[in-house]
N, C-alpha and C positions, 0 to 999 in steps of 0.2 A: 735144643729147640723144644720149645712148648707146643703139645695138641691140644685142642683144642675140638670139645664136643659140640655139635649143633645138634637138634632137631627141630627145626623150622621149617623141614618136609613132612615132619608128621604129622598128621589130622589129630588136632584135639578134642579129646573126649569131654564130652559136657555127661554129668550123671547127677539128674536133678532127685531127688525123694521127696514124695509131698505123702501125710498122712492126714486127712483131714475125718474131724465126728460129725455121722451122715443124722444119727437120731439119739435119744437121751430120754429113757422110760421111768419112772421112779412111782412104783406102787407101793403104799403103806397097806397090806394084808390084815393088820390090829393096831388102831388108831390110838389104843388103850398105853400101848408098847412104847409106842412114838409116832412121830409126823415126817414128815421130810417139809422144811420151811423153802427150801431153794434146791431146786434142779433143773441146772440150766447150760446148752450150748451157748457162749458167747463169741459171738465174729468180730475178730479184729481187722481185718484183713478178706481178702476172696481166696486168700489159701492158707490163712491161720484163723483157727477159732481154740475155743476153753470152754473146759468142765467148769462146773463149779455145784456141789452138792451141799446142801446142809439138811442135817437129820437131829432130830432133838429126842434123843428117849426119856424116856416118862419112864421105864422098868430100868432094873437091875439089867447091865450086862454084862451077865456071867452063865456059863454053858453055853455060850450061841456056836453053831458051827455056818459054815457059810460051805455052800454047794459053788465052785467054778466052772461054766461050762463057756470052750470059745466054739467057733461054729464061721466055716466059709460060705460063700455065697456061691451057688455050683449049681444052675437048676434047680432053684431051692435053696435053704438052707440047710447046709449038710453039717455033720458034727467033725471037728477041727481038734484034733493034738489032745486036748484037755479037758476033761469030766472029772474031777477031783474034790472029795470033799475033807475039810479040814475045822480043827476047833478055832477059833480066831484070837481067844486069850494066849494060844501055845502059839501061834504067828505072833504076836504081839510081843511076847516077853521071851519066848528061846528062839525064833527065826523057824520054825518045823510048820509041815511039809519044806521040804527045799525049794522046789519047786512054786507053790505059791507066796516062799519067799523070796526067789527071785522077781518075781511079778509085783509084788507088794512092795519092792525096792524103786520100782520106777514110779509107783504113785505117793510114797511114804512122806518126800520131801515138802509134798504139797499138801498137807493133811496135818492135822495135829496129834494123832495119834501118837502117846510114848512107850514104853517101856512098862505101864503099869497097868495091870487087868484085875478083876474088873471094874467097868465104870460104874458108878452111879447115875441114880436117875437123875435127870437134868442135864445129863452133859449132852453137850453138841458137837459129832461131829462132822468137822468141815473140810470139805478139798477146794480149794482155791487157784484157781487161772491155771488147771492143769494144762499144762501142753506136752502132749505127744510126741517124742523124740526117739523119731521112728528108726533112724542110724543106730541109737544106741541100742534099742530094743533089739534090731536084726544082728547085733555085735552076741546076740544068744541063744538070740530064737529066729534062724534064716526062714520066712516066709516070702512065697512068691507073690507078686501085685494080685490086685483084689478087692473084695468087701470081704468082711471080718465080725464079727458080732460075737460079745461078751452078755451072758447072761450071770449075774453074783441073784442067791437064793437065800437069805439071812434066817435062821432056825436059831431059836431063842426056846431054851425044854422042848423039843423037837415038835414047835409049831413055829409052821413060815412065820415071820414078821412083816417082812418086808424085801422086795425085788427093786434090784436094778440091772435093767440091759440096755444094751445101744451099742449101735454100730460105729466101725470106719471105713475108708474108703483107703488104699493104701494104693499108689501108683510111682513106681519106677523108673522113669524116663531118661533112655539114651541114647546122647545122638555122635 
């Protein structure tokens, strides 16, 4: 005789993740250096939206180190997991810090960045219809729901250049 498993007494779990970008800041510090031509949240959706940046340097870039800071929303904005600073040619061509190579993995596919440092002047680069894929991110870095805020600090011969921050809003829902 065959058994036979049911559970059609049990209550199913619904486990929605939404991560939506609440703001999108983009200051050029030396205009000299570069521009930023596009920085913009775009809504597809009332629960998907996209990155999409473009920066055009006018310098050399080589020696730039980039300052990572994330930051929760906690009565204020309080400082979150990571304050890190790193050269961005050694992210680029050997994967080092590990850690901002993990993070530079989920936005790399949408960017044109390769393999080769440094750029010259004129290049542009771009991140296009990034979307947030907040499951996979938590598959590394378990955070609990929230707001969440990225500040990147761009240091080119160790004068800022130029700033990008902006926030998300990350929510968990289980019913």
């Amino acid at each position: 005789m065959r058994s036979r498993l049911s559970n059609t007494n049990c209550p199913k779990i619904l486990q929605v993740v939404q991560a939506k970008f609440r703001s999108l800041n983009c200051d050029s510090c030396d205009k000299n250096f570069g521009q930023f031509k596009l920085c913009e949240i775009k809504a597809v959706n009332r629960s998907l939206n996209l990155i999409n940046i473009i920066y055009k340097f006018n310098g050399l870039l080589d020696n730039t180190s980039v300052q990572l800071q994330i930051f929760k929303r906690a009565s204020g904005w309080r400082p979150f997991l990571y304050d890190i600073k790193f050269e961005l040619c050694e992210l680029i061509e050997k994967g080092k810090p590990y850690v901002a190579n993990l993070l530079f993995g989920y936005i790399k596919p949408y960017t044109n960045l390769n393999q080769t440092c440094p750029k010259q002047p004129g290049f542009e680069f771009k991140m296009q219809n990034y979307k947030l894929n907040m499951e996979l991110f938590r598959q590394r870095f378990p955070i609990d729901a929230g707001e969440y805020a990225v500040n990147l600090k761009f240091f080119n011969k160790q004068l800022l250049r130029f700033i990008v921050n902006g926030s998300i809003s990350y929510t968990n829902y289980k019913d």
